[in-house]
VOPAGU-2260 file (C-alpha; in pm, 1 decimal, decimal comma):
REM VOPAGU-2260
SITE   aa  ch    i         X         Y         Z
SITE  UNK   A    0    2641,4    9524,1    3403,8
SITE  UNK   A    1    2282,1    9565,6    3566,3
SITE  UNK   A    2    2252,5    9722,3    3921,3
SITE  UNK   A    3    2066,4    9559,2    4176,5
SITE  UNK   A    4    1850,3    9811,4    4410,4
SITE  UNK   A    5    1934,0    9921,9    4751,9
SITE  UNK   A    6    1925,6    9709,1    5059,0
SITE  UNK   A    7    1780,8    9735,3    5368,7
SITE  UNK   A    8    2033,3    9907,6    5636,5
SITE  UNK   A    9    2021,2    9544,4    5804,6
SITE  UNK   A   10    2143,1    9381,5    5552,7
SITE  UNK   A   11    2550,9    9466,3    5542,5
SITE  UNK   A   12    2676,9    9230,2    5255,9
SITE  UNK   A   13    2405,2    9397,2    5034,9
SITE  UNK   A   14    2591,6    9764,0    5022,2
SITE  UNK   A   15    2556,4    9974,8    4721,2
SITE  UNK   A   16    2747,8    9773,2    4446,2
SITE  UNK   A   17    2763,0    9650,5    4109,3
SITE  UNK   A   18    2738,3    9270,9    4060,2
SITE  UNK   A   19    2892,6    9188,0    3721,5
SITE  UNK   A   20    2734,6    8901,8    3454,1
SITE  UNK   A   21    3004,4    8628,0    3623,6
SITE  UNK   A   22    2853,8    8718,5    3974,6
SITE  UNK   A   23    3165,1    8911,7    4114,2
SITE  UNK   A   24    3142,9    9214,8    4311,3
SITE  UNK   A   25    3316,5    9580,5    4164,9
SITE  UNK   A   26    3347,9    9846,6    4349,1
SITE  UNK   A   27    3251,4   10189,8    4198,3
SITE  UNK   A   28    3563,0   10309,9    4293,4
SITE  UNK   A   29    3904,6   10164,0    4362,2
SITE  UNK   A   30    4074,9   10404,7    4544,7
SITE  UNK   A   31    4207,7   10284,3    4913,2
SITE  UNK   A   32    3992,9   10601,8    5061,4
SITE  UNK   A   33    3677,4   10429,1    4917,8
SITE  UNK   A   34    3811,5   10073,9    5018,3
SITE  UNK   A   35    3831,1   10138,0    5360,6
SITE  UNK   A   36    3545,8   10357,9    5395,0
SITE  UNK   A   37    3354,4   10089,7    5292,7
SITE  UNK   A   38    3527,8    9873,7    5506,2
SITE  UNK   A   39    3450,5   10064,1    5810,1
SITE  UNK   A   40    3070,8   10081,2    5692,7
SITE  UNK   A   41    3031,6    9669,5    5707,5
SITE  UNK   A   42    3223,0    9681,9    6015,1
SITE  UNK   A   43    2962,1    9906,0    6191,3
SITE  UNK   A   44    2634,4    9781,3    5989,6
SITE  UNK   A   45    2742,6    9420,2    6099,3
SITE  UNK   A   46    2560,8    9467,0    6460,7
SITE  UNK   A   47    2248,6    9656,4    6402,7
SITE  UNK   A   48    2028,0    9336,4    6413,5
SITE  UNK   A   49    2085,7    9290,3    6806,0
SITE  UNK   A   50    1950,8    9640,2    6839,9
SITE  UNK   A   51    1819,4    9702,7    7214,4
SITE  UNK   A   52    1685,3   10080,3    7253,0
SITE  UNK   A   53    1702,5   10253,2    7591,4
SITE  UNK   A   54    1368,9   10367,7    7654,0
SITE  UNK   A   55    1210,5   10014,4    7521,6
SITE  UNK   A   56    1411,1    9817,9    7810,9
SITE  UNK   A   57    1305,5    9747,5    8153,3
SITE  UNK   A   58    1624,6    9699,4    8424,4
SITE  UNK   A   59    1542,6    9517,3    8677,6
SITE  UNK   A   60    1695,7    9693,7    9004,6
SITE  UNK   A   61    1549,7    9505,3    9284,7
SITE  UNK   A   62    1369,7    9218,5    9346,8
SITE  UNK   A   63    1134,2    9126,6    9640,7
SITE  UNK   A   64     982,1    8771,2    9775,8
SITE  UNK   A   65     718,6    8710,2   10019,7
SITE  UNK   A   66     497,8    8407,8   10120,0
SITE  UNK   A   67     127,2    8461,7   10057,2
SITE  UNK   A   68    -125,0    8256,8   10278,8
SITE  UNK   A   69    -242,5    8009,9    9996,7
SITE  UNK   A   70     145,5    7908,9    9964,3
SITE  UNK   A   71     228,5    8163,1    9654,2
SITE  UNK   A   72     496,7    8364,6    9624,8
SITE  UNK   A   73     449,0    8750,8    9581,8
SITE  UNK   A   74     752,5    8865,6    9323,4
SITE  UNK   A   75     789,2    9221,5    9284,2
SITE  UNK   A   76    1049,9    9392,0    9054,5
SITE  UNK   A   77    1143,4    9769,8    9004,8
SITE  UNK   A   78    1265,9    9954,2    8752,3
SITE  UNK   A   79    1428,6   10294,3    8685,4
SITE  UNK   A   80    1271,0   10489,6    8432,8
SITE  UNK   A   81    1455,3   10711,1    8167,4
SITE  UNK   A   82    1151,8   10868,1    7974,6
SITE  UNK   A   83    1173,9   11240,2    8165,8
SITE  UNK   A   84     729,1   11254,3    8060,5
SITE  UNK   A   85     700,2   11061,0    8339,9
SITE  UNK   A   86     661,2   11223,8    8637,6
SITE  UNK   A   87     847,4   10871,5    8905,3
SITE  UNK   A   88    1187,6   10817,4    8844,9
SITE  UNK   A   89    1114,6   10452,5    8894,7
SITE  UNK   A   90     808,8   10119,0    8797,8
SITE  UNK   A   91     731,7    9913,2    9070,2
SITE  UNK   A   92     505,9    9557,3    8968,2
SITE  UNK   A   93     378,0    9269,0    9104,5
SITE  UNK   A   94     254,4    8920,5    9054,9
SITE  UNK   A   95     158,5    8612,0    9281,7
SITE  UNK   A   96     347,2    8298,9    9073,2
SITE  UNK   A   97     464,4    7950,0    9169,3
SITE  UNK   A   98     814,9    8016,3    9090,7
SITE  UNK   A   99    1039,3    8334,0    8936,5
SITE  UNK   A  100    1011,1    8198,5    8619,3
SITE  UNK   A  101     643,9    8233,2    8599,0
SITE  UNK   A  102     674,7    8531,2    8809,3
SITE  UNK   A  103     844,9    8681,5    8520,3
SITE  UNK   A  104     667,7    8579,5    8211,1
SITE  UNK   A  105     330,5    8756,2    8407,4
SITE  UNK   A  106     512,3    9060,1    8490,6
SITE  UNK   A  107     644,0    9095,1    8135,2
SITE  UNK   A  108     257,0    9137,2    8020,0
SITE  UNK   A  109     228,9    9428,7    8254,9
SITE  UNK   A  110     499,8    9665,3    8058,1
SITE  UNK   A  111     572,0    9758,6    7742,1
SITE  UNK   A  112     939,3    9730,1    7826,3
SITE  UNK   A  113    1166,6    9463,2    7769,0
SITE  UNK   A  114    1298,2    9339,0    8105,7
SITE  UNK   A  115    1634,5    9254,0    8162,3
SITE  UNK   A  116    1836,3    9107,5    8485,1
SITE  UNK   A  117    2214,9    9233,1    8397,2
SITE  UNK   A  118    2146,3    9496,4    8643,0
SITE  UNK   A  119    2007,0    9331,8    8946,5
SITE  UNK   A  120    2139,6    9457,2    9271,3
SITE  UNK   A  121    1937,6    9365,0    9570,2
SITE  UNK   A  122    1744,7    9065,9    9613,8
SITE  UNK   A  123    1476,8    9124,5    9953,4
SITE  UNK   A  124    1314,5    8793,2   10112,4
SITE  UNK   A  125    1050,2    8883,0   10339,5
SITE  UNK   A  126    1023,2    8762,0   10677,7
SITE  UNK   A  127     734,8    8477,4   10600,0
SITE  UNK   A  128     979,7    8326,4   10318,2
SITE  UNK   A  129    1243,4    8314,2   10497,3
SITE  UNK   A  130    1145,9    8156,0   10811,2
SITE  UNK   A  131    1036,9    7862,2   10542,0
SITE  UNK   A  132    1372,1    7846,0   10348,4
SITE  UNK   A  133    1507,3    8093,2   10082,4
SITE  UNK   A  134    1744,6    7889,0    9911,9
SITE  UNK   A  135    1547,2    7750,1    9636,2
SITE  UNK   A  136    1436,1    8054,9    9528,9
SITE  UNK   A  137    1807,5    8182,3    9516,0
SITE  UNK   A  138    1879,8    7905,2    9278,5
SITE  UNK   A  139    1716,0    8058,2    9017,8
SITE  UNK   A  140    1918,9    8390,2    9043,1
SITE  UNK   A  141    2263,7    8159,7    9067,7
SITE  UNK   A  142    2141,7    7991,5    8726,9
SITE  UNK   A  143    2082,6    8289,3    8555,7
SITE  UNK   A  144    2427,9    8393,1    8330,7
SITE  UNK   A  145    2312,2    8740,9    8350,6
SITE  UNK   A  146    2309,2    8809,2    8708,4
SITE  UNK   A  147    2594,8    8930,5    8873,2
SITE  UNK   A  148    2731,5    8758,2    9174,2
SITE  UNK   A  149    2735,8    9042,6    9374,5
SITE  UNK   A  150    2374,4    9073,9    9421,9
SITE  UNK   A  151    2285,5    9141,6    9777,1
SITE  UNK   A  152    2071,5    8948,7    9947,7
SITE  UNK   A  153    1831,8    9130,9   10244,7
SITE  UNK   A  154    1628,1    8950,5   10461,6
SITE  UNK   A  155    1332,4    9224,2   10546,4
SITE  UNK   A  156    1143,1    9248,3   10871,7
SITE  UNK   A  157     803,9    9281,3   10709,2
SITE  UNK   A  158     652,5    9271,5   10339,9
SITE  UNK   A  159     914,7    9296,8   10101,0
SITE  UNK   A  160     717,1    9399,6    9875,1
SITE  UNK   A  161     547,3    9686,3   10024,9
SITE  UNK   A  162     890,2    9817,5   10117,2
SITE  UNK   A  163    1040,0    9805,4    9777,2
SITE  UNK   A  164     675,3    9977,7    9670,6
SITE  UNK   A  165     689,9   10256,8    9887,6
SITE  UNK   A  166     830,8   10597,2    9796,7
SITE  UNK   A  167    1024,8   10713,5   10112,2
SITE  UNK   A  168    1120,6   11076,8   10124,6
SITE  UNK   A  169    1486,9   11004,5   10132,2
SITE  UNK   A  170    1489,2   10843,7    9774,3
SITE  UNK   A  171    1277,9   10879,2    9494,9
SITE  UNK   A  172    1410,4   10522,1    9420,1
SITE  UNK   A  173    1347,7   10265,8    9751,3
SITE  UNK   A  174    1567,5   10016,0    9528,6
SITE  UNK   A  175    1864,0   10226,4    9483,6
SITE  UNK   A  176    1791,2   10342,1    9878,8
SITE  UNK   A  177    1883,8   10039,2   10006,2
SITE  UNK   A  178    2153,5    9941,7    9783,9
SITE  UNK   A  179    2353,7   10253,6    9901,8
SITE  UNK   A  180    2245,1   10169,0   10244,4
SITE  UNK   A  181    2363,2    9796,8   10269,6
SITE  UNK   A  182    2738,7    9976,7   10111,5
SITE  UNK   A  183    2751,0   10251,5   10386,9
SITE  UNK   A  184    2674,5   10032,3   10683,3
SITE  UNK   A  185    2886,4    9715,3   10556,8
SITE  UNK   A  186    3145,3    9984,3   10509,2
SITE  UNK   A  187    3111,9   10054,3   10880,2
SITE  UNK   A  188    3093,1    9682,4   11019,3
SITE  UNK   A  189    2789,1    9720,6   11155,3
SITE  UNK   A  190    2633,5    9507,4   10915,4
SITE  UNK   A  191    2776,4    9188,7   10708,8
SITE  UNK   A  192    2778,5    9312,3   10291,4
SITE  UNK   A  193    2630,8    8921,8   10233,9
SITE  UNK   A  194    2640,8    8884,5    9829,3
SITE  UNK   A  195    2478,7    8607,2    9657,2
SITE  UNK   A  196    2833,1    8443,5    9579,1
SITE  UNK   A  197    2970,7    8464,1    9976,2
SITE  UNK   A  198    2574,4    8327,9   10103,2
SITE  UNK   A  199    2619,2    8063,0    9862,0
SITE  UNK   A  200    2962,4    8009,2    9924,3
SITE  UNK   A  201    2912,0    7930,6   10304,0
SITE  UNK   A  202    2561,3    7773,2   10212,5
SITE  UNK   A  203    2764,0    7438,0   10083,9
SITE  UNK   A  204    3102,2    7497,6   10335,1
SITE  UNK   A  205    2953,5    7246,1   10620,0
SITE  UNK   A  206    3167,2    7429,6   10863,6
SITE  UNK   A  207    2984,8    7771,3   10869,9
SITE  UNK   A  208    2572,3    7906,4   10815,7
SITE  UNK   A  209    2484,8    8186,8   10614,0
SITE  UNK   A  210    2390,2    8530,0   10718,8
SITE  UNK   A  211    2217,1    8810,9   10610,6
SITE  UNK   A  212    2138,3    9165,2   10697,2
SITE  UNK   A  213    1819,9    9260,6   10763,7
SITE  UNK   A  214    1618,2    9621,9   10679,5
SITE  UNK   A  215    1291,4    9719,8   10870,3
SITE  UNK   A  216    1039,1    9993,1   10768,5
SITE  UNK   A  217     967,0   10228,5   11070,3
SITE  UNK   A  218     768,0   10445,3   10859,1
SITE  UNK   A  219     947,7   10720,4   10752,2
SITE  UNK   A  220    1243,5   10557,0   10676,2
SITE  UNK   A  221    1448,4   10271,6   10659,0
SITE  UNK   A  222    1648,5   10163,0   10950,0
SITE  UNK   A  223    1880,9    9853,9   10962,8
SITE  UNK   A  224    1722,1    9600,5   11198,8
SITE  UNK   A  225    2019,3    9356,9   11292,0
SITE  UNK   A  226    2159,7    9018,9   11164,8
SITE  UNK   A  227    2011,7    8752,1   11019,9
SITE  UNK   A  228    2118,1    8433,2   11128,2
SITE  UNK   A  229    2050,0    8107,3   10928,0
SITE  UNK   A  230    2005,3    7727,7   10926,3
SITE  UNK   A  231    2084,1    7649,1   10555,2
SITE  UNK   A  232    1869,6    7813,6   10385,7
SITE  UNK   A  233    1581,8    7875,8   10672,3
SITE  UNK   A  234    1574,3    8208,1   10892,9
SITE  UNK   A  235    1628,9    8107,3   11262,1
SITE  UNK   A  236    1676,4    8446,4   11477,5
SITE  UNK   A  237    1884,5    8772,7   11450,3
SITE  UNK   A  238    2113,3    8967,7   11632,4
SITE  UNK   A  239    2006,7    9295,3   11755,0
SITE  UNK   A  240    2230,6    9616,2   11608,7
SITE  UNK   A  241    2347,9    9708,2   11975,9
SITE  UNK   A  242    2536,4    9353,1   11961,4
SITE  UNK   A  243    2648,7    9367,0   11539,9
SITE  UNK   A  244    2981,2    9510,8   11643,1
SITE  UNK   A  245    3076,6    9225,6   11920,9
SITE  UNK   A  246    2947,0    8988,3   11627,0
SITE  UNK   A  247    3222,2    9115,6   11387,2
SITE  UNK   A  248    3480,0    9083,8   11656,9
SITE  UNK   A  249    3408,5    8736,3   11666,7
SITE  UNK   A  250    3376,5    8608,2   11330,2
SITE  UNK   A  251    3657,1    8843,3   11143,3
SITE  UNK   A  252    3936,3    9092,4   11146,7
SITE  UNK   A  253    3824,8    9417,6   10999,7
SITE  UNK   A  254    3895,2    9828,0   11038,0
SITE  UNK   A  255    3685,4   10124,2   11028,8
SITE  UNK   A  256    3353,1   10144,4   11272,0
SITE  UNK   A  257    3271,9   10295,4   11595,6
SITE  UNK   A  258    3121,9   10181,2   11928,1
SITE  UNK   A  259    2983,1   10284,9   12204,3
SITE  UNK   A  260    2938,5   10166,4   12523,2
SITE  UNK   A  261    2774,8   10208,8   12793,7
SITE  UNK   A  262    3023,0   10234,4   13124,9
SITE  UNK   A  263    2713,1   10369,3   13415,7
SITE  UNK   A  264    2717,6   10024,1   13589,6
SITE  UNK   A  265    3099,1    9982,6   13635,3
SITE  UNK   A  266    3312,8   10115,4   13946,0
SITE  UNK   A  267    3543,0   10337,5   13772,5
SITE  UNK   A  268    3319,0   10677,9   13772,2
SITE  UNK   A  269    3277,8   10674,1   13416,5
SITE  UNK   A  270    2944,3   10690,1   13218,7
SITE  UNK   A  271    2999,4   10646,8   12829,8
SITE  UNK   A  272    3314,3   10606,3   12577,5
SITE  UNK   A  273    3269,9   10639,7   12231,6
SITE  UNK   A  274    3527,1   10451,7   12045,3
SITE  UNK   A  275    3620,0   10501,4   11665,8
SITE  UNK   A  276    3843,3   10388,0   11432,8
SITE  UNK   A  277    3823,7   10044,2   11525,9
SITE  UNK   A  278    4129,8    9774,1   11424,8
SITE  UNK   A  279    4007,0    9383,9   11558,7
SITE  UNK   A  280    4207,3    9066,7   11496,0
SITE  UNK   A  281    4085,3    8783,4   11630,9
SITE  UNK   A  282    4243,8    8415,0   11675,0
SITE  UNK   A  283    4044,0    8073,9   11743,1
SITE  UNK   A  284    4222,1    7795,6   11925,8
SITE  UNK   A  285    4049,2    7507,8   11934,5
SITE  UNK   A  286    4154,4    7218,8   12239,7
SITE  UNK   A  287    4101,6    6853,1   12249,2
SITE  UNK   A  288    4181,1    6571,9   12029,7
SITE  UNK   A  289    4036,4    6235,4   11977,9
SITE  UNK   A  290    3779,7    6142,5   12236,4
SITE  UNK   A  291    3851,5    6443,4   12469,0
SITE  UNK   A  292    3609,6    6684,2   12508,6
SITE  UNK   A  293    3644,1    6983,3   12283,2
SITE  UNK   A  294    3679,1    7339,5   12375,9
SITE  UNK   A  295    3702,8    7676,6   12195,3
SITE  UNK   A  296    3906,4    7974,6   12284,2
SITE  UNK   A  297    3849,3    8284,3   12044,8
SITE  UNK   A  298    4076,3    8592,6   12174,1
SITE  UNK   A  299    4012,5    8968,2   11999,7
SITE  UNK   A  300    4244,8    9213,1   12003,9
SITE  UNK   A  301    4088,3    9594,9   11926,7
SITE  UNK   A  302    4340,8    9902,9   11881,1
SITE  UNK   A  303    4085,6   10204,4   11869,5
SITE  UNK   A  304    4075,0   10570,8   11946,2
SITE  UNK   A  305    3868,6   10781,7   12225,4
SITE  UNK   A  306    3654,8   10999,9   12038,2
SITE  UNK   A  307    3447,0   11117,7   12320,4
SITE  UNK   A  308    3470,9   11031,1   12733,3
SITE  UNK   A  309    3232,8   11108,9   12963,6
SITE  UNK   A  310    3360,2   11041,7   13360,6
SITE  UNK   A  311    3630,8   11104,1   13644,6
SITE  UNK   A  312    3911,0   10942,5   13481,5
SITE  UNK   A  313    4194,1   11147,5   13307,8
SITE  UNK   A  314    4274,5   10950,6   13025,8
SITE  UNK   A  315    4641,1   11127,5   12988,3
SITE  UNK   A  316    4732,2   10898,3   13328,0
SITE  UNK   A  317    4890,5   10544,7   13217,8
SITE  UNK   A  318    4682,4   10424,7   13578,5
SITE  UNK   A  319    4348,8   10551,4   13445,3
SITE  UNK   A  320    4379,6   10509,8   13115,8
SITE  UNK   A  321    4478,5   10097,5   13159,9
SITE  UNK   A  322    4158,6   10122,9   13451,2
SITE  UNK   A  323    3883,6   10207,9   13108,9
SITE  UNK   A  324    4053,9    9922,4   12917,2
SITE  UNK   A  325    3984,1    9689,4   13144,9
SITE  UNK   A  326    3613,8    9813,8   13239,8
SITE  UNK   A  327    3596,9    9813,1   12854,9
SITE  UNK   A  328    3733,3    9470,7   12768,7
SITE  UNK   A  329    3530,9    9295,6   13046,7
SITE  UNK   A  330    3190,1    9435,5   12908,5
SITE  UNK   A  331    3252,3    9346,8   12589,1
SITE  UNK   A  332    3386,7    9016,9   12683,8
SITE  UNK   A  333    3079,8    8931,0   12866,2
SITE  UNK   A  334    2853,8    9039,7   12619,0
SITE  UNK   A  335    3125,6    8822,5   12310,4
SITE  UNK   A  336    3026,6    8514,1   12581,9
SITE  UNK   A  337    2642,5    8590,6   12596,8
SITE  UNK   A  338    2643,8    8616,4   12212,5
SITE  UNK   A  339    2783,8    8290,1   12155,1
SITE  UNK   A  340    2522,0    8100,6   12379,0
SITE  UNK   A  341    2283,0    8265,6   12198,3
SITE  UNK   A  342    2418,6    8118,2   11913,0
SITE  UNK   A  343    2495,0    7742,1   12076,1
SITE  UNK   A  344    2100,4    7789,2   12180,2
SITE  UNK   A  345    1991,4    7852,2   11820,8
SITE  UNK   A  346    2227,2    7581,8   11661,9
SITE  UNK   A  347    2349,7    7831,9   11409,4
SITE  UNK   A  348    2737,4    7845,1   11337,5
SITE  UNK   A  349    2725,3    8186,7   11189,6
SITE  UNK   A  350    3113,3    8274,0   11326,9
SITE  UNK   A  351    3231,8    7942,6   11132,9
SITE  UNK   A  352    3382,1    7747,0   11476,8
SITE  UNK   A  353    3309,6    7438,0   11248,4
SITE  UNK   A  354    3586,9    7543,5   11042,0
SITE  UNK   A  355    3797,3    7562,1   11271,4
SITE  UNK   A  356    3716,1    7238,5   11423,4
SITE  UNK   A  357    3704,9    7082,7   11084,8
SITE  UNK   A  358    4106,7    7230,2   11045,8
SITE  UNK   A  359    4209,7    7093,6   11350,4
SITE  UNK   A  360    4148,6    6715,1   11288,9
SITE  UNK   A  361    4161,0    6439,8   11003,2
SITE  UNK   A  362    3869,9    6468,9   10730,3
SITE  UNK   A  363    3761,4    6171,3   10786,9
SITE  UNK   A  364    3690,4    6199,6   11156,2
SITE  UNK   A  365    3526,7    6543,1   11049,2
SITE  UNK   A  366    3311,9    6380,9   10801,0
SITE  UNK   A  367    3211,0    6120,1   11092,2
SITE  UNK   A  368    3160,8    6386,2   11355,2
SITE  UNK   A  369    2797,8    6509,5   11394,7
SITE  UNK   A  370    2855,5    6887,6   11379,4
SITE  UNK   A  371    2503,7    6984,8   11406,4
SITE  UNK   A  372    2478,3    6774,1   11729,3
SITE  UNK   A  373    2817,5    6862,3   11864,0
SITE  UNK   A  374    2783,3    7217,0   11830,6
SITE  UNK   A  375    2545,2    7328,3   12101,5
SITE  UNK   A  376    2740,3    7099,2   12351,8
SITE  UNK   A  377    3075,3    7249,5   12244,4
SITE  UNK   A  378    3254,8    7458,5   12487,4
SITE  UNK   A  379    3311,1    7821,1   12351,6
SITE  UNK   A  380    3447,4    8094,5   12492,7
SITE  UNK   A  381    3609,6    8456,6   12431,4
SITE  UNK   A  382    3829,8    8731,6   12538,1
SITE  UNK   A  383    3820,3    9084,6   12423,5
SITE  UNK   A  384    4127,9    9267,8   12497,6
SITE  UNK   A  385    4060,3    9678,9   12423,6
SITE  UNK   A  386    4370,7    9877,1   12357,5
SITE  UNK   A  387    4339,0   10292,1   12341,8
SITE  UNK   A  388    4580,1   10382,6   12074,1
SITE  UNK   A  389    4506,6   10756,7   12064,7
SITE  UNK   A  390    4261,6   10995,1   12269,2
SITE  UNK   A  391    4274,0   11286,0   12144,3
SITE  UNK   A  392    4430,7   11641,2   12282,8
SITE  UNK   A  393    4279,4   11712,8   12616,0
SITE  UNK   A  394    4306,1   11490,9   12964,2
C-alpha cells in the first residue's frame, strides 16, 4: 500500500489514512476507541469552511435614515467593537445612497469588517424622511431573512444620524442607549414598544395607522419626545409626553405606569396627585347601523394607587376620597375628548376605531364605506372613570 500525504485541515474526507491498490480506505487501527475518535474528528472538521471570526465581523446595531436636500438618503450604521486596542467601544459610518442596498455595498468599503444584520435592533428615521413616507425604506429590512422582527422602529426629532453619531455621557454606545431606553419607557406605558412586525402589521390592517415613538436630542442627553402618529407610511403629527398616558387609555388595556396630574384649577382644595401602579381596561361601543349616523363610545376604567397627595382632602374619608375621583376622572376625560379631535383633525386612526367599526357591520359594506372620509366626521367620545384602590398609611 502507498500513503497519500496529509490534507489540508479543510478538507475532512482526506484524514490521515491508507488507501489500498483497490481504492478502499483502512484504518491504521481497528479498535472502536480509534473508530469513534475518528468519527468525532469528521464530525467537527465538517464545518470549518463557514468559518466567521469575531474580530473580522461588523454587527450592525443601529441603523439611521435621513433625507438630504438633493433627494438622497443619508444611511448610517454602528457597530460595537470587540478589539480592547481600540480606545471606542463602538464604529459609527456613513454614506449618501439611493437605496439601503447601495447604502451598504459603500459602507462595506469603509471597514475591514464583514458586516452583518442578524443583530439589528433599532432602526431611526429622521424627521425629513418621515414626513415624506418611511415605508419603502422599511421594505428592505422586512425582506431581509436575517433581520429580526423585533427591530424597533424610532422616528427622531432631528438628524438621525448625528444622534446615533454622538457619544452622550450616559453610554459609550448611543445605539445600545436607546435600545434600553425604548424597553424602560414601553415598560412604563409612556411610550408604544412599535417593532417592525406590529408597524407592519397595522400598516396593511385598513382599520388602524401605525405609530411610532419618537427620541429628541436636548444636548446632553436623550429625552423621549412623544408619539408619532402616521398616515401609512408618512409622519403626520405627534402627541406630546404630558398626553402619552391618556393615549394608552384609549387605544389598550395595560398595567404598570404612573401619572400625574395637575388638580390647582379644580374646586376641591387640592393641588397635585401622583398616581402609580396603574390597571386601565377600556371598552369601545360603537352605535348606528345602516344609514344612521355613527357614533363612538370608548369607556376606561383605571384602578390605581395614591402615591403622593398634595391638598385639604383626607383621603381615609369615603366623601373625600370619591370627591378626587371625580375631579380626577373629569380631567382626564376632557383631556381623552381633546385627544381624539386632535386625532379626527389629523385623519389618523392611531387608537384603531376603524376596527371596531369594521367589527360591527358586514365586510362588504366595510369594504364600500370610505373610512378615510368617514373618520373625521365620526362622532367619538370617552369616559374615564378613576378608581383609588390603595393610598397608602396616613389620611
Amino acid at each position: 500500500m502507498s500513503s497519500l500525504p496529509y490534507p489540508s485541515a479543510c478538507q475532512p474526507f482526506s484524514l490521515c489514512c491508507c488507501w489500498s491498490r483497490g481504492g478502499k480506505v483502512a484504518l491504521p487501527m481497528h479498535s472502536p476507541r480509534t473508530l469513534s475518535l475518528f468519527l468525532i474528528t469528521l464530525f467537527l472538521l465538517t464545518g470549518c469552511g463557514d468559518r466567521r471570526i469575531l474580530e473580522r465581523t461588523g454587527f450592525i446595531q443601529s441603523t439611521s435614515h435621513d433625507l438630504e436636500a438633493d433627494g438622497k438618503i443619508k444611511y448610517g450604521i454602528t457597530m460595537p467593537l470587540s478589539n480592547t486596542d481600540i480606545k471606542t467601544n463602538s464604529k459609527f459610518l456613513k454614506t449618501d445612497a439611493d437605496s439601503a442596498k447601495e447604502a451598504r455595498i459603500i459602507l462595506a468599503r469603509k471597514t475591514n469588517l464583514l458586516l452583518v444584520s442578524g443583530q439589528l435592533r433599532t432602526a431611526l428615521f429622521g424627521l425629513s424622511l418621515s414626513k415624506r413616507d418611511i415605508w419603502e425604506h422599511m421594505d428592505t429590512l422586512i425582506r431581509d431573512p436575517t433581520i429580526s422582527d423585533q427591530v424597533k422602529i424610532v422616528v427622531i426629532n432631528g438628524d438621525a444620524a448625528d444622534m446615533l453619531a454622538k457619544n452622550f455621557p450616559e453610554s459609550p454606545r448611543t445605539g445600545k442607549y436607546i435600545d434600553r431606553l425604548i424597553e424602560k419607557e414601553a415598560k412604563g406605558q409612556t411610550i408604544p414598544e412599535t417593532t417592525l412586525y406590529s408597524f407592519t402589521r397595522d400598516y396593511y390592517d385598513d382599520g388602524i395607522d401605525p405609530v411610532a415613538p419618537v427620541l429628541k436630542d436636548i444636548g446632553e442627553s436623550i429625552i423621549v419626545d412623544g408619539i408619532g402618529l402616521f398616515q401609512g407610511g408618512r409622519y403626520v403629527d405627534k402627541i406630546e409626553p404630558k398626553d402619552s398616558l391618556v393615549f394608552a387609555f384609549l387605544r389598550g388595556n395595560f398595567k404598570h405606569g404612573e401619572l400625574s396630574l395637575d388638580l390647582s384649577k379644580s374646586d376641591i382644595g387640592s393641588k397635585s396627585v401622583m398616581l402609580s401602579s396603574l390597571n386601565s381596561s377600556r371598552s369601545v361601543d360603537v352605535a348606528g347601523k345602516g344609514g344612521e349616523q355613527r357614533s363612538v363610545q370608548i369607556d376606561v376604567k383605571v384602578k390605581a394607587s395614591v402615591l403622593e397627595y398634595i391638598g385639604k382632602l383626607r383621603l381615609s374619608d369615603d366623601k373625600d376620597r370619591e370627591a378626587l375621583e371625580r375631579a380626577m376622572s373629569d380631567q382626564l376625560t376632557q383631556r381623552g375628548n381633546e385627544l381624539l379631535q386632535f386625532l379626527q383633525a389629523k385623519k389618523t386612526d392611531s387608537l384603531g376605531i376603524g376596527a371596531h367599526v369594521r367589527n360591527s357591520m358586514p365586510y362588504a359594506q366595510w369594504k364600500a364605506l370610505a373610512w378615510q372620509d368617514e373618520y373625521p366626521r365620526l362622532t367619538i367620545k370617552c369616559k374615564i372613570r378613576i378608581k383609588i384602590k390603595d393610598y397608602g398609611f396616613r389620611r
